[in-house]
C-alpha positions as CSV (number, residue, x, y, z in Angstrom):
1,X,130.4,115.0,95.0
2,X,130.1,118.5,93.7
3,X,132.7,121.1,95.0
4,X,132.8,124.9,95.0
5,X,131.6,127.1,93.5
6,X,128.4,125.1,92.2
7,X,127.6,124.2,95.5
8,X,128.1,127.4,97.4
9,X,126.5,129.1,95.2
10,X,123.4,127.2,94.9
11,X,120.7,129.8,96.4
12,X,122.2,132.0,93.6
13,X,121.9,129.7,90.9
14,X,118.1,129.1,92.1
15,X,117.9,132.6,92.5
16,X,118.5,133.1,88.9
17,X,117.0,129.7,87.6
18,X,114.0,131.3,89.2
19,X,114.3,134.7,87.2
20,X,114.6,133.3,84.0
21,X,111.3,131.0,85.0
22,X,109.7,134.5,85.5
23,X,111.0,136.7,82.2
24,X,110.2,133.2,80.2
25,X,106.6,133.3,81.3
26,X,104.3,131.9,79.5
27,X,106.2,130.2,77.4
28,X,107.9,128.4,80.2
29,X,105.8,126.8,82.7
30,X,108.4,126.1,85.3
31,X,111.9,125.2,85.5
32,X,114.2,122.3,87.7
33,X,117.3,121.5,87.6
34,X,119.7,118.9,89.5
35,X,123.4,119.8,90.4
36,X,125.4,116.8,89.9
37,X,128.5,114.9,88.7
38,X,128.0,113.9,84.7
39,X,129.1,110.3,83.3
40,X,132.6,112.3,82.5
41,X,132.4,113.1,86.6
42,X,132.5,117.1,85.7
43,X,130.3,119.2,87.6
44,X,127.0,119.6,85.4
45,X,123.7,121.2,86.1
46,X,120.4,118.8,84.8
47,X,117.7,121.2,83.4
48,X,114.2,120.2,83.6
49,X,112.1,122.0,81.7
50,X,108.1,122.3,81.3
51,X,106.4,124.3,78.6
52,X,103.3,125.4,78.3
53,X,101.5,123.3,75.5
54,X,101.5,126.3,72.9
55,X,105.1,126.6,73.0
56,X,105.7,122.8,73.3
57,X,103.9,122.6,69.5
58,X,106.0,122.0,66.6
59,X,106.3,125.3,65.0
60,X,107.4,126.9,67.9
61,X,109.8,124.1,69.6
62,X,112.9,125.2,68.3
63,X,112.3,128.9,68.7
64,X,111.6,128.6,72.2
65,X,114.0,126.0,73.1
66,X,117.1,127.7,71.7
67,X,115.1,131.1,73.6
68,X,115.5,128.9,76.6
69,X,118.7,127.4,77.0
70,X,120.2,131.5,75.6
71,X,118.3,132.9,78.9
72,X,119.8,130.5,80.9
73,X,123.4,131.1,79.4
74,X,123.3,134.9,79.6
75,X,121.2,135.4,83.2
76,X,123.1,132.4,85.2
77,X,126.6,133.1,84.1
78,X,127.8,129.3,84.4
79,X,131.1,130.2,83.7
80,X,131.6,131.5,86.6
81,X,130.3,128.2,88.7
82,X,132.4,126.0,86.2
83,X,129.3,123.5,85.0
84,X,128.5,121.5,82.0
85,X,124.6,122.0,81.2
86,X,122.1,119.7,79.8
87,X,118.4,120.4,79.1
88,X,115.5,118.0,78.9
89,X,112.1,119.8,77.8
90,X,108.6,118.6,78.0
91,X,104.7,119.8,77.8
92,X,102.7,120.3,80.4
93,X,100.2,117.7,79.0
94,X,102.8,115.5,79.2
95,X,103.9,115.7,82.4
96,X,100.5,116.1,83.8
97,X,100.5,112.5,81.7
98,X,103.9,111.0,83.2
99,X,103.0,113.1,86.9
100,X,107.0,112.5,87.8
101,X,107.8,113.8,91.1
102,X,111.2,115.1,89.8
103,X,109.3,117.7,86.8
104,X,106.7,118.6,89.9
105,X,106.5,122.7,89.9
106,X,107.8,124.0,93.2
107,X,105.9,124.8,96.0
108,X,105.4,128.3,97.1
């Protein structure tokens, strides 16, 4: 079970996911995440991250993956809420392919 401050905090850390989501546009489709315990039992935060197809190509992966995950450091502050992070990236294509329920956008 996750304790404070992750969970307490948790309309800030969406607050801020959603930001990132925003300046990272259109590189960055949407973003999800799960707070949760890790296999260690810390407190850890599972990214879930869509690109757009363009950024999801080759040449740009890296760039815009390492782009990502710094936004996320600097604008979230996890410091602060004390949580191991872990990113899992995929294409639009691909999950339009896979349809997971869990890499769904958010409704507005």
């Amino acid at each position: 079970m996750l304790t404070r401050p992750a969970v307490a905090n948790e309309a800030e850390i969406d607050r801020r996911i959603k930001d990132v989501e925003r300046k990272l546009a259109p590189d960055v489709a949407w973003i999800r995440y799960s707070l949760t315990l890790d296999s260690t039992g810390e407190q850890s935060i599972y990214f879930r991250i869509v690109l757009s197809d363009q950024a999801s190509r080759q040449r740009r992966l890296r760039a815009v993956t390492e782009h990502v995950e710094s936004e996320l450091f600097e604008m979230i502050g996890f410091d602060e809420f004390g949580l191991n992070l872990y990113f899992n990236y995929r294409s639009r294509s691909e999950q339009a392919e896979l349809k997971e329920p869990a890499w769904r956008p958010a409704r507005s």
